[in-house]
Chimera marker file (.cmm) of the C-alpha trace (Angstrom):
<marker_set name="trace">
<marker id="1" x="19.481" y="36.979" z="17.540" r="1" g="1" b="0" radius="0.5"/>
<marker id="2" x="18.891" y="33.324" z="16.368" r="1" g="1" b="0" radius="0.5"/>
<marker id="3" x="16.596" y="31.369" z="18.981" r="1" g="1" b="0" radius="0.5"/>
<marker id="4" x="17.814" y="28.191" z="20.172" r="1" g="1" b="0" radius="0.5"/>
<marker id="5" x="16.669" y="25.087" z="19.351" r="1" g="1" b="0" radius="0.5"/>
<marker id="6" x="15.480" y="22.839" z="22.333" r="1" g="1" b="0" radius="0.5"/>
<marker id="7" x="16.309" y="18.939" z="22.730" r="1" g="1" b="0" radius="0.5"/>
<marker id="8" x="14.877" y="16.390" z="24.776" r="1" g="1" b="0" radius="0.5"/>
<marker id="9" x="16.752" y="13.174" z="25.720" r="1" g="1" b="0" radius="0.5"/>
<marker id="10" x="14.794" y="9.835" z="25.073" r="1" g="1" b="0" radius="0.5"/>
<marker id="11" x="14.986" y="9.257" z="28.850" r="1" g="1" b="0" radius="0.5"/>
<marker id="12" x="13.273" y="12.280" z="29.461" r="1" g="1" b="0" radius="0.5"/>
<marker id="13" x="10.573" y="12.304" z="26.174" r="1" g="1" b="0" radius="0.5"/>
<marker id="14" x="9.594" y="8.299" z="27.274" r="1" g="1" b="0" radius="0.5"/>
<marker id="15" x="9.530" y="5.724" z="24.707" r="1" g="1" b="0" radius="0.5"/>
<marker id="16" x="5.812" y="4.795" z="23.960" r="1" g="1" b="0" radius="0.5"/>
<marker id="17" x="3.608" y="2.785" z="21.913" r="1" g="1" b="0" radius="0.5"/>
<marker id="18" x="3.392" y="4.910" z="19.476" r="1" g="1" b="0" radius="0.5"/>
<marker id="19" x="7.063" y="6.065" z="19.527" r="1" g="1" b="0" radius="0.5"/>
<marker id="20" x="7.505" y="2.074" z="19.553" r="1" g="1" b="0" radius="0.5"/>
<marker id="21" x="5.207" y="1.464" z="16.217" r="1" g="1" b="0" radius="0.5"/>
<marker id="22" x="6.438" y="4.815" z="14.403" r="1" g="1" b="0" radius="0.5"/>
<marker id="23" x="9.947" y="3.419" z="14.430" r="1" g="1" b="0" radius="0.5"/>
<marker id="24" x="8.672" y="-0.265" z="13.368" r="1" g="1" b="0" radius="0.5"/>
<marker id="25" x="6.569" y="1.325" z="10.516" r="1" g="1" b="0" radius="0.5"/>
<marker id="26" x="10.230" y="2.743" z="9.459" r="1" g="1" b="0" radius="0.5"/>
<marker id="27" x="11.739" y="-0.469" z="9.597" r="1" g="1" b="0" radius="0.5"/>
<marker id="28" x="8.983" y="-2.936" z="8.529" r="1" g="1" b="0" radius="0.5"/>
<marker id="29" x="9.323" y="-0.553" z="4.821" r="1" g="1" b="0" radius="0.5"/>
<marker id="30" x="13.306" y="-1.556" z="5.153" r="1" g="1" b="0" radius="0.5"/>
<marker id="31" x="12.609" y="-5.195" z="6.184" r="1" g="1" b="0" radius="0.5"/>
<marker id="32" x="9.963" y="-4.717" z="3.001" r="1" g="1" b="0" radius="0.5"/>
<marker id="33" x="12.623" y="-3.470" z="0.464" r="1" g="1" b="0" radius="0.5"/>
<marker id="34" x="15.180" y="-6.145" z="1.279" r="1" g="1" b="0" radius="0.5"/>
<marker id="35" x="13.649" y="-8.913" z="0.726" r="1" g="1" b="0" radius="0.5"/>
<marker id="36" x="11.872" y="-7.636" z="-2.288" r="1" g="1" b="0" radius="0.5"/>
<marker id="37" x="15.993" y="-6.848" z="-3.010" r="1" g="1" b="0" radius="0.5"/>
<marker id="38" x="16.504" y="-10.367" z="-2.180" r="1" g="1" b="0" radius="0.5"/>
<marker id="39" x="14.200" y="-11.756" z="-3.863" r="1" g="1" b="0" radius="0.5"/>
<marker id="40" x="14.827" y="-9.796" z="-7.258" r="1" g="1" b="0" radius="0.5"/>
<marker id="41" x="18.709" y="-11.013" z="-7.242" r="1" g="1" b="0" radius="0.5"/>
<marker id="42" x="17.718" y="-14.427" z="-6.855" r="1" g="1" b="0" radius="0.5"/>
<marker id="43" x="14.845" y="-14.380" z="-9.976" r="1" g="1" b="0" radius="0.5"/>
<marker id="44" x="18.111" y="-12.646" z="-12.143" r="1" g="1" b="0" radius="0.5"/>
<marker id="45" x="20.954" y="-15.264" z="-10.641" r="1" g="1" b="0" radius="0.5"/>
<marker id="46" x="18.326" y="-17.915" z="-11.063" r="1" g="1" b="0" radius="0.5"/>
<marker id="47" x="17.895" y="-17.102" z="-14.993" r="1" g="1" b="0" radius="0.5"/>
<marker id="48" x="15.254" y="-14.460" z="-15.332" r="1" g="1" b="0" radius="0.5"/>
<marker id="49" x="17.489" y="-11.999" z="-16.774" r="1" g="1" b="0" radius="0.5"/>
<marker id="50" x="16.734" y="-13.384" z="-20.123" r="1" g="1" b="0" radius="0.5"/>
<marker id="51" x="13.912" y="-15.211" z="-20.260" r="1" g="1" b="0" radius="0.5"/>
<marker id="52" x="11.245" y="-13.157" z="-18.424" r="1" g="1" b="0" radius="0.5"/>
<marker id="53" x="9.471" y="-9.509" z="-18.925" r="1" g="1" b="0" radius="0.5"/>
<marker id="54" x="9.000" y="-7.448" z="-16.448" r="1" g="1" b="0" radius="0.5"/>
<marker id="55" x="5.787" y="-8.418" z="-15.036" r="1" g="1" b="0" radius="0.5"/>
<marker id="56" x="6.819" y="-12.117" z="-14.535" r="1" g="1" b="0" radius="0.5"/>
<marker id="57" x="10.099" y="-10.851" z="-13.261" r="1" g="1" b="0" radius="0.5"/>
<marker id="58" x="8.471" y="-9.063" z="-10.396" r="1" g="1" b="0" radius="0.5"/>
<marker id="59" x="6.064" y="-11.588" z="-9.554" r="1" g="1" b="0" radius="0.5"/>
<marker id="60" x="8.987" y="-14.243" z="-8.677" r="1" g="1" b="0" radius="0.5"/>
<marker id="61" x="10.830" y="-10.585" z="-6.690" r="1" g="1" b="0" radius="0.5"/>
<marker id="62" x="7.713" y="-10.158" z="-4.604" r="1" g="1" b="0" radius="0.5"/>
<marker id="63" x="6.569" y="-13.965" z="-4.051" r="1" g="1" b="0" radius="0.5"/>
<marker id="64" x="9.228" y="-16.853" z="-4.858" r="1" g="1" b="0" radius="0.5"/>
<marker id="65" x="6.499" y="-19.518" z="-5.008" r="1" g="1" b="0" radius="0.5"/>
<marker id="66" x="7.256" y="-21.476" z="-7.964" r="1" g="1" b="0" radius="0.5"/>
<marker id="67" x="3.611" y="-23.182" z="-8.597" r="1" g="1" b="0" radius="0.5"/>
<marker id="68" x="2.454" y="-19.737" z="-8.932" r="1" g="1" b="0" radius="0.5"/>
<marker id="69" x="4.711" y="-18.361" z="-11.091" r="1" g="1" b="0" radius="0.5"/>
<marker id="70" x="4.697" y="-21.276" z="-13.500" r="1" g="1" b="0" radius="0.5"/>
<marker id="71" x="1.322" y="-21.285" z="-13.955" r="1" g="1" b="0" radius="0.5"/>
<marker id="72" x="0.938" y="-17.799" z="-14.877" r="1" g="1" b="0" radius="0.5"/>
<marker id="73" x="4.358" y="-17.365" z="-16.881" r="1" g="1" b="0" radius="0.5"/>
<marker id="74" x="5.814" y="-18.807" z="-19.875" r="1" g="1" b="0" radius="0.5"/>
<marker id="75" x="8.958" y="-19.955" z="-18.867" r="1" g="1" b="0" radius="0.5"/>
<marker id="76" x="9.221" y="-23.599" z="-17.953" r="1" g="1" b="0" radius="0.5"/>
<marker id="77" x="13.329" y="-23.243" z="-18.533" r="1" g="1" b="0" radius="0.5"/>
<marker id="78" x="14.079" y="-21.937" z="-15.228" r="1" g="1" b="0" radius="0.5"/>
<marker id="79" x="13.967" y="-24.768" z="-12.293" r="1" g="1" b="0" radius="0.5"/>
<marker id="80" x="11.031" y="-24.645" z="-9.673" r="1" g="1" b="0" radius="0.5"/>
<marker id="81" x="13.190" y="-26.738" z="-7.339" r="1" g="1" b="0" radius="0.5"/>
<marker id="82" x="15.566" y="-23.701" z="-7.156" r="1" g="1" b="0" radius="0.5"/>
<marker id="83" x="12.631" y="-21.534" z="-5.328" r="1" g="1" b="0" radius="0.5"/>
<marker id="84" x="11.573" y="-24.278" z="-2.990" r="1" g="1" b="0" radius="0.5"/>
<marker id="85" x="14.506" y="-23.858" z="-0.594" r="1" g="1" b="0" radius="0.5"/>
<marker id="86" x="13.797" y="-23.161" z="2.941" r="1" g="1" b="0" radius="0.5"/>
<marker id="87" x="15.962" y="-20.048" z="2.090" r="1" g="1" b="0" radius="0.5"/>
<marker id="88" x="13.079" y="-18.930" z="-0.138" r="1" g="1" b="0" radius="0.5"/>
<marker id="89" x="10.252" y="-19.787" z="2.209" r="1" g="1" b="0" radius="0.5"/>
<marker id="90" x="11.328" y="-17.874" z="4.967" r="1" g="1" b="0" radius="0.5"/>
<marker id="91" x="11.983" y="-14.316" z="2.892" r="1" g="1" b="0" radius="0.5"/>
<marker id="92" x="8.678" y="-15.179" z="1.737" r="1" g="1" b="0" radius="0.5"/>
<marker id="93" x="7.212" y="-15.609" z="5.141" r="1" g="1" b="0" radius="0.5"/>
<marker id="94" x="8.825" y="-12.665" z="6.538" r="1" g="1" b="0" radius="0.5"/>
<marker id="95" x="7.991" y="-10.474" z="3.949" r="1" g="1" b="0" radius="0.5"/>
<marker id="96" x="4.179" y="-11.152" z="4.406" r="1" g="1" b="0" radius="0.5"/>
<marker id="97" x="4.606" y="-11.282" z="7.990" r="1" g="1" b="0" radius="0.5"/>
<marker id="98" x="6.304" y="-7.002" z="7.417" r="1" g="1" b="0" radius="0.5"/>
<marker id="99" x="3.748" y="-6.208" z="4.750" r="1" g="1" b="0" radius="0.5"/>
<marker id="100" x="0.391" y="-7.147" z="6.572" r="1" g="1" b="0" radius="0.5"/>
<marker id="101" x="1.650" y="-5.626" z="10.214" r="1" g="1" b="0" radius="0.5"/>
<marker id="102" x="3.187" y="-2.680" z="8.488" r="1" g="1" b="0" radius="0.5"/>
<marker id="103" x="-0.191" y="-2.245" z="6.938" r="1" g="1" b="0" radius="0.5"/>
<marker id="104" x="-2.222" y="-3.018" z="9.999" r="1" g="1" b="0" radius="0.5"/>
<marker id="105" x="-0.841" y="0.302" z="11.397" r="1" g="1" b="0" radius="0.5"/>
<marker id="106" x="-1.609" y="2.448" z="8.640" r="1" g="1" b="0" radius="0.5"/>
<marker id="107" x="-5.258" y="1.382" z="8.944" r="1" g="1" b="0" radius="0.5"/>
<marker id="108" x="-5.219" y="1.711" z="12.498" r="1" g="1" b="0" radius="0.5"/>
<marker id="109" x="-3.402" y="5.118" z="12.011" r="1" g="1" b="0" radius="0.5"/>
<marker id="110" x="-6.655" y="5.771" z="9.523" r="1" g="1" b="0" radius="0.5"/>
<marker id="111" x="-8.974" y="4.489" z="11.870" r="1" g="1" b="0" radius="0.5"/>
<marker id="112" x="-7.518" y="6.613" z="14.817" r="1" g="1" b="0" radius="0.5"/>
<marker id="113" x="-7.782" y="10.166" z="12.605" r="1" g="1" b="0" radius="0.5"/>
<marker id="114" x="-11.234" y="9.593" z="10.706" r="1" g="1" b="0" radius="0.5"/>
<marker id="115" x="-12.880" y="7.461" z="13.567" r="1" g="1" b="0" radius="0.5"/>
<marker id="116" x="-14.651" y="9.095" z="16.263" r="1" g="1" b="0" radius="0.5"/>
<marker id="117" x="-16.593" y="7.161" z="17.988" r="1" g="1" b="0" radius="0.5"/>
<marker id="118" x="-15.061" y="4.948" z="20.772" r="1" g="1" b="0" radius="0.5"/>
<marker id="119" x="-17.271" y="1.487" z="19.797" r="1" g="1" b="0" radius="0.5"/>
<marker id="120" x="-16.675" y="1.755" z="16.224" r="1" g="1" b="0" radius="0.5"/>
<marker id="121" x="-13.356" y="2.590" z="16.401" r="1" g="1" b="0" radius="0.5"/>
<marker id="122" x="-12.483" y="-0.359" z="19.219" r="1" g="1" b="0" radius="0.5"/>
<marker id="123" x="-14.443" y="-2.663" z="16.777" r="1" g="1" b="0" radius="0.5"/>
<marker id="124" x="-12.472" y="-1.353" z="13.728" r="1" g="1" b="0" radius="0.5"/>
<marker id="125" x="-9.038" y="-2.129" z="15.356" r="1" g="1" b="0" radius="0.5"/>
<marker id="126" x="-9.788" y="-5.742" z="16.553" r="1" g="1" b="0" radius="0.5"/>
<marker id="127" x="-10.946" y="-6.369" z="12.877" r="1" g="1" b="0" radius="0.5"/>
<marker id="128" x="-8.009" y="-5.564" z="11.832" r="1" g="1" b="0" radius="0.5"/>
<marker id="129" x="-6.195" y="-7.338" z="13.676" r="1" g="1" b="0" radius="0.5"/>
<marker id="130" x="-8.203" y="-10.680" z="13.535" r="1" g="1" b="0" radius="0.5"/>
<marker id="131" x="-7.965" y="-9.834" z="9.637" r="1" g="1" b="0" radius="0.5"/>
<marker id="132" x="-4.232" y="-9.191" z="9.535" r="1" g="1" b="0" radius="0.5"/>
<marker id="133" x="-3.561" y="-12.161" z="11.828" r="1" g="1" b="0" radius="0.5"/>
<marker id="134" x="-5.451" y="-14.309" z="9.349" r="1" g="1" b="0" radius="0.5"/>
<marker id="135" x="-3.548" y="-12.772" z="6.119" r="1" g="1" b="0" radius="0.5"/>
<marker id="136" x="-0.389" y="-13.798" z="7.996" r="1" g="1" b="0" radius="0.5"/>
<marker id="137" x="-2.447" y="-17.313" z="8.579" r="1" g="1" b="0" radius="0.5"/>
<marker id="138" x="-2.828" y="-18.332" z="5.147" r="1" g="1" b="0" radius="0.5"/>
<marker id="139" x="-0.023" y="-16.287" z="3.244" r="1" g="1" b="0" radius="0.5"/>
<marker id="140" x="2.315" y="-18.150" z="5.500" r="1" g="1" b="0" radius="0.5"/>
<marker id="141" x="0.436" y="-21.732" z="5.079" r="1" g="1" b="0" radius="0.5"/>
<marker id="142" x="0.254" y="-21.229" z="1.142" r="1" g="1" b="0" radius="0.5"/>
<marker id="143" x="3.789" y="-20.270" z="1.005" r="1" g="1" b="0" radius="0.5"/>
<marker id="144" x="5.194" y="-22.851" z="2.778" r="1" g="1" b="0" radius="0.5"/>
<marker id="145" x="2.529" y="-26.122" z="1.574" r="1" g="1" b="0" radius="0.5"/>
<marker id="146" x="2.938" y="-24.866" z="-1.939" r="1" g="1" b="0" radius="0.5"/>
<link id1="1" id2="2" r="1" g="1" b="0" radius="0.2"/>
<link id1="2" id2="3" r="1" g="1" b="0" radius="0.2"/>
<link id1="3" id2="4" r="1" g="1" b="0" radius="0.2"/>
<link id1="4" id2="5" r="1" g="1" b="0" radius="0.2"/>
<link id1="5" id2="6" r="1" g="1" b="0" radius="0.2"/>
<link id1="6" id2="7" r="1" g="1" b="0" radius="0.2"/>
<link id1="7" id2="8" r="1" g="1" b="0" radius="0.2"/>
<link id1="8" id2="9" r="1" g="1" b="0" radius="0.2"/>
<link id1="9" id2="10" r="1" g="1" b="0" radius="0.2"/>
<link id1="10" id2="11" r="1" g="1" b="0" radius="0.2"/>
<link id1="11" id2="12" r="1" g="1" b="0" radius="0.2"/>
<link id1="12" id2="13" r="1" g="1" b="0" radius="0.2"/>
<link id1="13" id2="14" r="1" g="1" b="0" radius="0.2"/>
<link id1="14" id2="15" r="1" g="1" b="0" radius="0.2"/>
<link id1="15" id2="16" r="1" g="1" b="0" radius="0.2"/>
<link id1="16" id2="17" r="1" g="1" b="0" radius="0.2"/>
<link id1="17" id2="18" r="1" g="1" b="0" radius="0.2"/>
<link id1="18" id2="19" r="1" g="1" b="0" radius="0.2"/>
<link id1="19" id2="20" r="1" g="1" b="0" radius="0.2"/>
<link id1="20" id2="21" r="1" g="1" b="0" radius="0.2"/>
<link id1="21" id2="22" r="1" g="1" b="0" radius="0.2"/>
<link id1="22" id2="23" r="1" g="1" b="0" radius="0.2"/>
<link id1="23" id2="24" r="1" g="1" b="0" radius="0.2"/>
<link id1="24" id2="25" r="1" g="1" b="0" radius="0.2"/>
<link id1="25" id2="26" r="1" g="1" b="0" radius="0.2"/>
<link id1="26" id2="27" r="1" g="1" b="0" radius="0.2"/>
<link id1="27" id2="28" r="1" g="1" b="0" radius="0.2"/>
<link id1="28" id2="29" r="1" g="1" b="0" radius="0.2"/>
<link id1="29" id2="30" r="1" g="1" b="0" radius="0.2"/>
<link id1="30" id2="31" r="1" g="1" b="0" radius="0.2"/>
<link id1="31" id2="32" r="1" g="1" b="0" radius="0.2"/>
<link id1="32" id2="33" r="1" g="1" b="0" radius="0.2"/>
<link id1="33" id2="34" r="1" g="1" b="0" radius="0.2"/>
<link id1="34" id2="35" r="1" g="1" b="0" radius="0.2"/>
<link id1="35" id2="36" r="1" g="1" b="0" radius="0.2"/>
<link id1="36" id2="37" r="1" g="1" b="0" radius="0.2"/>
<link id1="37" id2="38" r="1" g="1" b="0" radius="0.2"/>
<link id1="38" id2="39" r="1" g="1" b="0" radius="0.2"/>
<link id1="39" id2="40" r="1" g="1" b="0" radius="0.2"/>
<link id1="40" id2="41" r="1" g="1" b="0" radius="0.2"/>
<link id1="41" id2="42" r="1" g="1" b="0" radius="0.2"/>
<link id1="42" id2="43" r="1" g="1" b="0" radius="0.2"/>
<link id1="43" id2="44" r="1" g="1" b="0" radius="0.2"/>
<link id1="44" id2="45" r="1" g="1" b="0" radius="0.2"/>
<link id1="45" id2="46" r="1" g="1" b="0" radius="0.2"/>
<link id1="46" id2="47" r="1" g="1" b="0" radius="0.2"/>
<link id1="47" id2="48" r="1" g="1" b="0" radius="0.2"/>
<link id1="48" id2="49" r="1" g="1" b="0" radius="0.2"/>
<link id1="49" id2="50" r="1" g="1" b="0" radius="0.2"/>
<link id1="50" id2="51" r="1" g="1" b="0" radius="0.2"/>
<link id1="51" id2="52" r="1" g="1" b="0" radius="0.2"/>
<link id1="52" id2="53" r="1" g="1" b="0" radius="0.2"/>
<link id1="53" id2="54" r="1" g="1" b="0" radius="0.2"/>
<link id1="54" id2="55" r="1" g="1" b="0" radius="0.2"/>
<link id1="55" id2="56" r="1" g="1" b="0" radius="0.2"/>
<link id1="56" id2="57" r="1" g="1" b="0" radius="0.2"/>
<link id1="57" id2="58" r="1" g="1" b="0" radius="0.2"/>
<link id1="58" id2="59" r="1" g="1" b="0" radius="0.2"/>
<link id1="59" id2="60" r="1" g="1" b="0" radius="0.2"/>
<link id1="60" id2="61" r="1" g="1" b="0" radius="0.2"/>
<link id1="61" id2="62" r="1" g="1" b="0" radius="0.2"/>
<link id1="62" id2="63" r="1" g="1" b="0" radius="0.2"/>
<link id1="63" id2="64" r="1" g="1" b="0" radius="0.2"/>
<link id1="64" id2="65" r="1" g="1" b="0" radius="0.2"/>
<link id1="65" id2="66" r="1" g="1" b="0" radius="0.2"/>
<link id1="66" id2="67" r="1" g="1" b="0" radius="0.2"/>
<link id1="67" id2="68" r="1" g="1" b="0" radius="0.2"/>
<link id1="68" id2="69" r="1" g="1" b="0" radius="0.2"/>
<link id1="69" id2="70" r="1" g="1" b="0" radius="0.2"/>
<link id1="70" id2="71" r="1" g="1" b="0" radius="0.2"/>
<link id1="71" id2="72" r="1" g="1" b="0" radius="0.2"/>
<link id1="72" id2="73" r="1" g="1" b="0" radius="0.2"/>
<link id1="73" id2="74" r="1" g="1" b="0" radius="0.2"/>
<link id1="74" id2="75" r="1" g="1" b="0" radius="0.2"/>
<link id1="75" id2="76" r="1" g="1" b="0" radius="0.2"/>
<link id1="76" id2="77" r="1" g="1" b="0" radius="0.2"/>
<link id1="77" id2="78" r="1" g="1" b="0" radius="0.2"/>
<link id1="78" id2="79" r="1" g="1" b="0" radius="0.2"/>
<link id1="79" id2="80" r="1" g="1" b="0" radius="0.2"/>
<link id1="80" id2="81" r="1" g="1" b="0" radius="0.2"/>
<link id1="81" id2="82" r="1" g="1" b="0" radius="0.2"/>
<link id1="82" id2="83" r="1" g="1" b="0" radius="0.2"/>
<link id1="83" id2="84" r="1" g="1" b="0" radius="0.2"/>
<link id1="84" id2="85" r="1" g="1" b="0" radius="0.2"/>
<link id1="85" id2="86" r="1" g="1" b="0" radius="0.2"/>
<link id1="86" id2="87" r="1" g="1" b="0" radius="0.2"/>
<link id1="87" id2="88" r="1" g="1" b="0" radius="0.2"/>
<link id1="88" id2="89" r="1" g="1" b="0" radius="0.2"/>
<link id1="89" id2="90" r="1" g="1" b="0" radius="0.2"/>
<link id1="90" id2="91" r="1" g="1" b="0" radius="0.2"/>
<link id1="91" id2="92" r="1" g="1" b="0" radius="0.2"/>
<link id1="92" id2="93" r="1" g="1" b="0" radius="0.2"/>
<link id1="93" id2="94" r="1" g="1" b="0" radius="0.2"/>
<link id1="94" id2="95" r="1" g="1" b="0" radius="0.2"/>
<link id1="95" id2="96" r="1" g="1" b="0" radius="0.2"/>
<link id1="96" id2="97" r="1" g="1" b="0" radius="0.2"/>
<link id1="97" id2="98" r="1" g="1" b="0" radius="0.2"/>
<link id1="98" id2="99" r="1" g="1" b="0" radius="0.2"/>
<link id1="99" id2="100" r="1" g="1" b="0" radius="0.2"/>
<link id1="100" id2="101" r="1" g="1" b="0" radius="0.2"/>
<link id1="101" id2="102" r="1" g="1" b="0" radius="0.2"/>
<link id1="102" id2="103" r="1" g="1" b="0" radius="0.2"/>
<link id1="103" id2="104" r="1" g="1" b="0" radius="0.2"/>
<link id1="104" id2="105" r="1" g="1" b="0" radius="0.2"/>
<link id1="105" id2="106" r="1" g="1" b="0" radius="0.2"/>
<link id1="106" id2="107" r="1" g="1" b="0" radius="0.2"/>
<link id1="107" id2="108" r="1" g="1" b="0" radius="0.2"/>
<link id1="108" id2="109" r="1" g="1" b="0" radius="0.2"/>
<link id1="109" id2="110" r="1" g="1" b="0" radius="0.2"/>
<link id1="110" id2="111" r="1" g="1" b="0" radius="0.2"/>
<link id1="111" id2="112" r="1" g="1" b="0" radius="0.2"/>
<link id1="112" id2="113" r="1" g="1" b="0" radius="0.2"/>
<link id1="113" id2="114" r="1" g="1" b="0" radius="0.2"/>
<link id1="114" id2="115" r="1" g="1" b="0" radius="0.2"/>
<link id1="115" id2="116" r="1" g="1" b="0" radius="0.2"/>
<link id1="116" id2="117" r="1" g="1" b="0" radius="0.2"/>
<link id1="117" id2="118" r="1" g="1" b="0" radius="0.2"/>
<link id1="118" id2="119" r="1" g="1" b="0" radius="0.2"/>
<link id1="119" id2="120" r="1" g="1" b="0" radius="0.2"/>
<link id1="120" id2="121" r="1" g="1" b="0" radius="0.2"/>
<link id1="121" id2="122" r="1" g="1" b="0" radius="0.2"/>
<link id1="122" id2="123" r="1" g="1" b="0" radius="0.2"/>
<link id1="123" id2="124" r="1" g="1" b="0" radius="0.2"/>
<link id1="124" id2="125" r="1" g="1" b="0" radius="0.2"/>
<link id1="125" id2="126" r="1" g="1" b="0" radius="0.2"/>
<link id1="126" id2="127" r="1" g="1" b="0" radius="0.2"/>
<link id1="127" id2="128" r="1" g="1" b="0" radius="0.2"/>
<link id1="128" id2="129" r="1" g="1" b="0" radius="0.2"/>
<link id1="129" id2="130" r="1" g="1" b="0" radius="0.2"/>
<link id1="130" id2="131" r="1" g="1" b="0" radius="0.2"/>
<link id1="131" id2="132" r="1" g="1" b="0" radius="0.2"/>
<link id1="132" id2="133" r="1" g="1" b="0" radius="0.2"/>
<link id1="133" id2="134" r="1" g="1" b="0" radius="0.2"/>
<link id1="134" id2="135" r="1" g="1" b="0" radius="0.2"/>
<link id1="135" id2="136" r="1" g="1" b="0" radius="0.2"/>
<link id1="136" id2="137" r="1" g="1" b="0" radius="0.2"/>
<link id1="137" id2="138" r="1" g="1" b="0" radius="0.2"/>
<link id1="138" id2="139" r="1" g="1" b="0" radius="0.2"/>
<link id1="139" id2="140" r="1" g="1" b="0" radius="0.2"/>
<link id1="140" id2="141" r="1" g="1" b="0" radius="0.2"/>
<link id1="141" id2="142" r="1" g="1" b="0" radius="0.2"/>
<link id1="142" id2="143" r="1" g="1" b="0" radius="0.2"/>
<link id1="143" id2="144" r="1" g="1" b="0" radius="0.2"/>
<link id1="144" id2="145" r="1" g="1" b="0" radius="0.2"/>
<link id1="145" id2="146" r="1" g="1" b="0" radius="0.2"/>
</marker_set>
């Protein structure tokens, strides 16, 4: 005889916090991959196909700030004016805003196995938070002064 499985509606399980941040973790690593996507389409449309190896190439996929990436590539063929689009900026900005928060819970996942004690582990969390909330600070401010 083959035992039955049982299922729970969502009205009846409750949708928590952590029910709430398991399913952003999920999509903050989908949010992650598109833009990186994004971003990697744009370097090739943009002219990277030929001119760039692979480490260059994934420097413009992951940030498309174009004083960085001049400075530490040799390619001056391929315009800087094309990455300075508000277009650019903001898959920037929301890719560091999805990386640091999506990273922020797996510390505070870390923090919430290993830690055991209540003060350290209260003082852990709102340093990471302050910390992530000032990574989001200045990788936004960089990207978009740049």
């Amino acid at each position: 005889m083959a035992a039955k499985h049982r299922t729970v509606s969502l009205t009846k399980r409750g949708f928590d916090f952590e029910t709430f941040m398991w399913t952003f973790t999920r999509l903050s690593a989908l949010v992650m991959y598109l833009c990186a996507f994004i971003g990697l389409i744009g370097a090739l449309i943009i002219g990277a196909r030929t001119q760039m190896n692979l480490a260059d190439l994934i420097r413009w996929t992951f940030m498309p700030n174009p004083n960085h990436v001049l400075l530490n590539t040799s390619n001056n063929i391929i315009n800087p004016d094309a990455w300075m689009t508000v277009f650019w900026k903001l898959t920037g900005s929301v890719f560091i805003l999805f990386a640091t928060s999506h990273g922020l819970h797996g510390l505070l996942s870390v923090v919430e196995d290993y830690i055991t004690r209540p003060w350290v582990r209260r003082t852990l969390r709102i340093l990471g938070v302050v910390l992530t909330l000032l990574m989001i600070g200045i990788g936004v401010y960089v990207l978009w002064t740049s």
